[in-house]
DRENRO-876440 format. One record per residue (C-alpha): residue number from 1; residue in three letters; chain; x, y, z. Coordinates in nm, 4 decimals, padded with zeros to 6 digits. Layout:
% residues N
resi,resn,chain,X,Y,Z
NUM,ALA,A,X,Y,Z .
...
//
This chain:
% residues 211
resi,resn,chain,X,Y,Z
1,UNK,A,14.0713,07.0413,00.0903 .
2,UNK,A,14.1359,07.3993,00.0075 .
3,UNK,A,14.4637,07.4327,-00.0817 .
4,UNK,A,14.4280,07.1250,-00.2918 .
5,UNK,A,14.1040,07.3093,-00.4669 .
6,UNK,A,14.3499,07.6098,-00.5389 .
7,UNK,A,14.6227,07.3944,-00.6822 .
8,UNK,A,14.4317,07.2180,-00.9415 .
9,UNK,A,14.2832,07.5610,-01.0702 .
10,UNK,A,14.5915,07.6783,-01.0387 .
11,UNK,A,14.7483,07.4449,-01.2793 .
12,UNK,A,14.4828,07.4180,-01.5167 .
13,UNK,A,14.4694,07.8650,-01.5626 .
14,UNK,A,14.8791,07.8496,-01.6203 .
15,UNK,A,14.8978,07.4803,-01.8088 .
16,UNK,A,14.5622,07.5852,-02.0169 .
17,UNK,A,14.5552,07.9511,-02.1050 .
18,UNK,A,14.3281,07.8683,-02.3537 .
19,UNK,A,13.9201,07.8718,-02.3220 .
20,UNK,A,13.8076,07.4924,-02.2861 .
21,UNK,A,13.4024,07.5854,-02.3402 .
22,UNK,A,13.2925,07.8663,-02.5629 .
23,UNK,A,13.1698,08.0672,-02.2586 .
24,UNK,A,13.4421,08.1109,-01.9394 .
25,UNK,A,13.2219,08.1565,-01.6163 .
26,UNK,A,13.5695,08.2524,-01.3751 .
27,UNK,A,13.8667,08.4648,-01.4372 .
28,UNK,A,14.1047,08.4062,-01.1536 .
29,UNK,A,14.4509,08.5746,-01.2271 .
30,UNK,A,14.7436,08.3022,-01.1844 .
31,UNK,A,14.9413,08.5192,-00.9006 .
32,UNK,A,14.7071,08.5928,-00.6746 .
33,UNK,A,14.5474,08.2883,-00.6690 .
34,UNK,A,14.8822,08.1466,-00.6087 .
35,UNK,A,14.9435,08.3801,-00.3500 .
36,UNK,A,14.5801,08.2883,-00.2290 .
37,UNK,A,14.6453,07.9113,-00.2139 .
38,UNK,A,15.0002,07.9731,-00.0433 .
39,UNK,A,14.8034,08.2028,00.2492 .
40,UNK,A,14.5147,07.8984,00.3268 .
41,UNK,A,14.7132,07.7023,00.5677 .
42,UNK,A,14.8095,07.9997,00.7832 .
43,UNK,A,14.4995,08.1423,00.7730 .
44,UNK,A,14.3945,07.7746,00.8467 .
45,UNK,A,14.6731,07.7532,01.1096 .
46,UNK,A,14.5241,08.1163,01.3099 .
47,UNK,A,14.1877,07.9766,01.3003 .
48,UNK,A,14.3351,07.6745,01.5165 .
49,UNK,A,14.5302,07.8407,01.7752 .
50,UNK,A,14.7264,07.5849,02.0159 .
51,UNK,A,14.5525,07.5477,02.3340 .
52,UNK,A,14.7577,07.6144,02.6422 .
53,UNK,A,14.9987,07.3729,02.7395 .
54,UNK,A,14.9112,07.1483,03.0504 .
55,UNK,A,15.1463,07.1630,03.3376 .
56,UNK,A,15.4551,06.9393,03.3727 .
57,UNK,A,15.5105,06.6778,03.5647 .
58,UNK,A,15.7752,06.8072,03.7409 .
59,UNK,A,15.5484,07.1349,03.8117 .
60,UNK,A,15.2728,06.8682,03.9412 .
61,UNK,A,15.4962,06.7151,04.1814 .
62,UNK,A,15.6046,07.0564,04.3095 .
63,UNK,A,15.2725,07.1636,04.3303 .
64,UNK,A,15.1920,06.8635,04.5498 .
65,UNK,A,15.5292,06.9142,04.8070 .
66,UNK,A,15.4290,07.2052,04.8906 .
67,UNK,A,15.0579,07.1284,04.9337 .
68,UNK,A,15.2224,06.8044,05.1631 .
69,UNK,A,15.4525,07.0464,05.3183 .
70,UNK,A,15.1824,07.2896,05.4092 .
71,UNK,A,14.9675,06.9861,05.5605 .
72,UNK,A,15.2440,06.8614,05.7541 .
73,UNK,A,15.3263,07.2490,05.8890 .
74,UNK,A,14.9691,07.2959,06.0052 .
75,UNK,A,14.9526,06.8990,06.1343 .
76,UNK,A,15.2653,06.9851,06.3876 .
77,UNK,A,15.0965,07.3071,06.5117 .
78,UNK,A,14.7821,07.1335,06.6023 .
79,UNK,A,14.9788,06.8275,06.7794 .
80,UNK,A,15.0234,07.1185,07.0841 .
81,UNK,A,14.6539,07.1040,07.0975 .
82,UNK,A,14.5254,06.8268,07.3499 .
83,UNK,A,14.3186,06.5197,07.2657 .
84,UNK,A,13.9494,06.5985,07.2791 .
85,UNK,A,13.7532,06.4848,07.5842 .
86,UNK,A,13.4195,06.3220,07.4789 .
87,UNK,A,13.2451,06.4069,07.7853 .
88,UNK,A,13.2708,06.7794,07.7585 .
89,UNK,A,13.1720,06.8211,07.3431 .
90,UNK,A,12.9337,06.5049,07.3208 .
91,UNK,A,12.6841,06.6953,07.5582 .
92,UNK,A,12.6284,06.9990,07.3914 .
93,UNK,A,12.3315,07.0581,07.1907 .
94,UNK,A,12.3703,07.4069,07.0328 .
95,UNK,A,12.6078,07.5728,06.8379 .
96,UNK,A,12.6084,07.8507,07.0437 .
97,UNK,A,12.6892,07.6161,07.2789 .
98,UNK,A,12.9680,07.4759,07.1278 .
99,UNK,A,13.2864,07.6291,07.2807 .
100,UNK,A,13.5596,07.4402,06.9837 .
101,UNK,A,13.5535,07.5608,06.6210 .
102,UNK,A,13.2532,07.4949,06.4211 .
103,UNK,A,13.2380,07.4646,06.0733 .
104,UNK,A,12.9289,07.4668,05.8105 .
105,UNK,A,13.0119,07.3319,05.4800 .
106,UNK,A,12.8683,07.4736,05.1655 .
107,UNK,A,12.9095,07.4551,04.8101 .
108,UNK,A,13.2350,07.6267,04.7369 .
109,UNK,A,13.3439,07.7196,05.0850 .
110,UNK,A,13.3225,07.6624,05.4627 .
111,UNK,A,13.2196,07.8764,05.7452 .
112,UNK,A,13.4681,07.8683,06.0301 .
113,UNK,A,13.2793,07.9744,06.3715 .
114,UNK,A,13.5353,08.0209,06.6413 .
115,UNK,A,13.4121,08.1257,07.0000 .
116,UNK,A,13.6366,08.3494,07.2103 .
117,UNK,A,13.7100,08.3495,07.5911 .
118,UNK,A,13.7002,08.6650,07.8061 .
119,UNK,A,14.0298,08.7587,07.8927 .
120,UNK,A,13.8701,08.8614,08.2287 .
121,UNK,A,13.5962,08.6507,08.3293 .
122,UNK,A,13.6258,08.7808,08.6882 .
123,UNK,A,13.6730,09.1697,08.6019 .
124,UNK,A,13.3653,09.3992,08.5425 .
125,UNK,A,13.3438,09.3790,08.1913 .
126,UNK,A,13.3709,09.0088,08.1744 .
127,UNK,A,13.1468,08.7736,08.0634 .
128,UNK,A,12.7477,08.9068,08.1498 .
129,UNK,A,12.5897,09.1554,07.9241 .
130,UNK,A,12.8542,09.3643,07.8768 .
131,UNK,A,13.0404,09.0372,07.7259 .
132,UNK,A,12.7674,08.8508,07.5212 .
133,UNK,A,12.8477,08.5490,07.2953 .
134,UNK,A,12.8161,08.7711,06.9572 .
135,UNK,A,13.0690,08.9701,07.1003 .
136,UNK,A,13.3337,08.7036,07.1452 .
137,UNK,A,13.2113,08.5095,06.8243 .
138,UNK,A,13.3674,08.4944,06.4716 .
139,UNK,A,13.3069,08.3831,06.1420 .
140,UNK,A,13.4489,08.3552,05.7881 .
141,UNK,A,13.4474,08.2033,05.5103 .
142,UNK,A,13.7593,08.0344,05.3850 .
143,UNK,A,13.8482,07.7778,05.0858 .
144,UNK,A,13.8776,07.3928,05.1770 .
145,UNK,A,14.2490,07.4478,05.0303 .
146,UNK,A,14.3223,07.6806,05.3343 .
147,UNK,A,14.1338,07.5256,05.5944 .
148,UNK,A,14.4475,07.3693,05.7755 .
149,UNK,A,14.6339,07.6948,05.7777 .
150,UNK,A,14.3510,07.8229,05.9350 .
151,UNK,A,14.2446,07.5926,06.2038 .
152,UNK,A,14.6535,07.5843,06.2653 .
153,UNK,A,14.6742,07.9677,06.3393 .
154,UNK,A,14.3967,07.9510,06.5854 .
155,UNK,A,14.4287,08.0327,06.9454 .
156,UNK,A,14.4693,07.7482,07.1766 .
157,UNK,A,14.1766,07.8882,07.3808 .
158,UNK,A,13.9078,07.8447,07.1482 .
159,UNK,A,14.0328,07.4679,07.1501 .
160,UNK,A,13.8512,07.4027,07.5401 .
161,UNK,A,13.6863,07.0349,07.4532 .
162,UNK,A,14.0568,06.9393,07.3281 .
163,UNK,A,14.1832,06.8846,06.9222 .
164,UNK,A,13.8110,06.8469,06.7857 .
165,UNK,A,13.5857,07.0541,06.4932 .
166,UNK,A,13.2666,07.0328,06.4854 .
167,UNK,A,13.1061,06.9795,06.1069 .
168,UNK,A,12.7525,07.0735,05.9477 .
169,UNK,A,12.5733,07.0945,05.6356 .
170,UNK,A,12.5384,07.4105,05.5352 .
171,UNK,A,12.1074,07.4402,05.6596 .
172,UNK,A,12.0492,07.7079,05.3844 .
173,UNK,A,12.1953,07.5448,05.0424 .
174,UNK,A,11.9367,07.4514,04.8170 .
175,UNK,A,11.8510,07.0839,04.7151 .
176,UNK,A,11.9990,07.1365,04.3590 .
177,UNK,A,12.3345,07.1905,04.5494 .
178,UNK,A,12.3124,06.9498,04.7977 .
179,UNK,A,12.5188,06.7285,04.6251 .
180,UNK,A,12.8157,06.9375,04.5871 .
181,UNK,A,12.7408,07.0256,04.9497 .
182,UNK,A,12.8201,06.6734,05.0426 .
183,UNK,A,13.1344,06.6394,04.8659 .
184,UNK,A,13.2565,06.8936,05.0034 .
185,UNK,A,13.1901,06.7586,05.3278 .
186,UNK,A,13.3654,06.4446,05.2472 .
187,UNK,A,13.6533,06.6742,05.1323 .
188,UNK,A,13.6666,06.8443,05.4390 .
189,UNK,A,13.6131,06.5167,05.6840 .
190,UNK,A,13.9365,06.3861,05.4882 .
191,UNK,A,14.1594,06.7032,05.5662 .
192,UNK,A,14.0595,06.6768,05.8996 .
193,UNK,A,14.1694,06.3413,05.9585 .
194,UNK,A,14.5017,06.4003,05.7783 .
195,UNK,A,14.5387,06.6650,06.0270 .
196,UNK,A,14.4847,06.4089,06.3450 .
197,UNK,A,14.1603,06.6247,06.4162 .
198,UNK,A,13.8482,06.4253,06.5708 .
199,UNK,A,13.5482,06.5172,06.3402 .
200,UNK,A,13.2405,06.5845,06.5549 .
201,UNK,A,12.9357,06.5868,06.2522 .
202,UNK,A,12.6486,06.7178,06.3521 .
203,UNK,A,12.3204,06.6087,06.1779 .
204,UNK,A,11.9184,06.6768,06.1356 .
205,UNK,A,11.6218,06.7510,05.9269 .
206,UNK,A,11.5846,07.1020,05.8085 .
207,UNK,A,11.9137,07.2228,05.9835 .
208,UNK,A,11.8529,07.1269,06.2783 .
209,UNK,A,12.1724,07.0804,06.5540 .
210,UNK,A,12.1097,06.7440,06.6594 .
211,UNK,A,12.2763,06.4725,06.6600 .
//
């Protein structure tokens, strides 16, 4: 629309110098307004900068190998863990209970609880007060992208009740979230099974851990 505005008043100052009314209301000299029209479009063009370009397909399939290849590394690690033993994980009824990892799912991430043994139950400092639970417990917080890597770098002692996690809504995350809390749960229920990992969910109003 522009440049085609500058062309035709272009044309009509250089193809009629003369005055068409008695009274001229714009003076435009020819060159600059040449030079004006011929600078629109790359103005024009800087205004509308090119987005970023979107990966390839050849960068999205390499992207997903080594996702696969990462799932299938952490899947063979966790194979040397034993199937889980129903009678031993069904009947607990706490968390810090729960001897396997234990994982509350929130919003963006998940809270991997892993409980550690004494590596002297029998020796003085062993177990007792000197020993408590807080002292051989651990959390953090990692993404659901690097959950397998993490589960598969675990200890095979913290695995007692066999190859099974524990799962739980994250008791704190508002209502407004609670959606995105489930999805991720779903998320993380899926990665589990890909990894042949027996999902123990744990459910209840207002946080509660019971099933």
């Amino acid at each position: 629309m522009f440049p085609l505005l500058c062309l035709i008043l272009w044309l009509g100052r250089n193809l009629f110098p003369f005055p068409i009314c008695r009274q001229r209301r714009f003076s435009f000299p020819a060159i600059p307004l040449a030079l004006l029209c011929a600078l629109l479009p790359a103005v024009s063009g800087c205004r509308n900068a090119a987005p970023a370009s979107a990966p390839t397909r050849a960068e999205v399939r390499q992207e997903r190998r080594a996702e696969q290849s990462k799932m299938d590394a952490a899947r063979q690690e966790l194979e040397q863990i034993p199937p889980p033993s129903k009678s031993r994980y069904l009947s607990v009824r706490t968390k810090d209970a729960y001897g396997n990892p234990f994982l509350v799912v929130h919003p963006l991430t998940v809270t991997l609880t892993v409980l550690y043994r004494d590596q002297d139950p029998n020796g003085f400092n062993g177990g007792g007060l000197l020993r408590p639970v807080k002292a051989r417990k651990q959390e953090v917080d990692v993404r659901i992208a690097d959950l397998p890597q993490a589960l598969a770098s675990l200890s095979p002692d913290v695995w007692p009740y066999g190859r099974v996690v524990a799962i739980e809504e994250s008791p704190t995350a508002p209502r407004t979230e609670r959606v995105a809390v489930r999805r991720n749960v779903e998320a993380t229920i899926q990665i589990l099974n890909d990894l042949g990992v027996v999902v123990d969910e744990w459910t209840g109003s207002n946080g509660a851990l019971l099933r």
